[in-house]
C-alpha positions in Angstrom: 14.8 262.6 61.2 16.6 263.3 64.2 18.3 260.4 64.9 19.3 260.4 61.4 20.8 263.9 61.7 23.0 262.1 64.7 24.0 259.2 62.5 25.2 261.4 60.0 27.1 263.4 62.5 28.9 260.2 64.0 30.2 259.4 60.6 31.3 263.0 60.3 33.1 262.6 63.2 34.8 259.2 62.6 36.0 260.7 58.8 37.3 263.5 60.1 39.3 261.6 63.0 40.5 259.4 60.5 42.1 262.0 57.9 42.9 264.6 61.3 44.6 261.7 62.9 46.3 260.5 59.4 47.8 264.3 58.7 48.3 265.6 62.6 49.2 262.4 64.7 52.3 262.3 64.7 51.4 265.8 67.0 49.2 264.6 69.4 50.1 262.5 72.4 46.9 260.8 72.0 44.3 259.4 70.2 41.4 261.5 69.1 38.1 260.8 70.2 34.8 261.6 67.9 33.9 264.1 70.8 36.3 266.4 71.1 35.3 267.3 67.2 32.8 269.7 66.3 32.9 270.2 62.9 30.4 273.1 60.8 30.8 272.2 57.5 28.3 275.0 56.5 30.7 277.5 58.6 34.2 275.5 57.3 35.4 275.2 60.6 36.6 272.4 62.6 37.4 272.9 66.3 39.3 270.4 68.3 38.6 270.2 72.5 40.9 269.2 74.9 43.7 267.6 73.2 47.5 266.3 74.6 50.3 267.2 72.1 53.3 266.1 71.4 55.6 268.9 72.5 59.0 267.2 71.5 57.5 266.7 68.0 56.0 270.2 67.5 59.5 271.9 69.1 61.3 270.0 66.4 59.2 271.3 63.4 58.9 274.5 65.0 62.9 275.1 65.9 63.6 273.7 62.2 61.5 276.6 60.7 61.3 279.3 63.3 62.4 280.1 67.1 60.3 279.5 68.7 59.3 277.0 71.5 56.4 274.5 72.2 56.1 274.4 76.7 53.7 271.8 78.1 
């Protein structure tokens, strides 16, 4: 069952990329890959590693709403 249990997780992965990438790309400065996801569904968390974002993007959202600065 163990290589079932991996399966699963792989699909996991590639839906979540698909619906993160979907809401937050416009964010990031690059694509996502399946490993920098670690999602606990049991927990309801979803923790992203190592990603580049896209500054000029989030400083525009930000300074529209609040003031407050994006530095990368």
């Amino acid at each position: 069952m163990r290589g079932l249990s991996g399966l699963s997780d792989f699909f996991l992965r590639k839906a979540f990329k698909f619906a993160l990438k979907r809401n937050l790309g416009k964010y990031l400065a690059s694509e996502i890959d399946p490993s920098q996801l670690d999602v606990q569904l049991g927990q309801g968390t979803i923790e992203l590693r190592q990603l580049l974002l896209n500054c000029n993007e989030l400083n525009e959202q930000l300074v529209s709403h609040w003031e407050l600065l994006v530095v990368c």
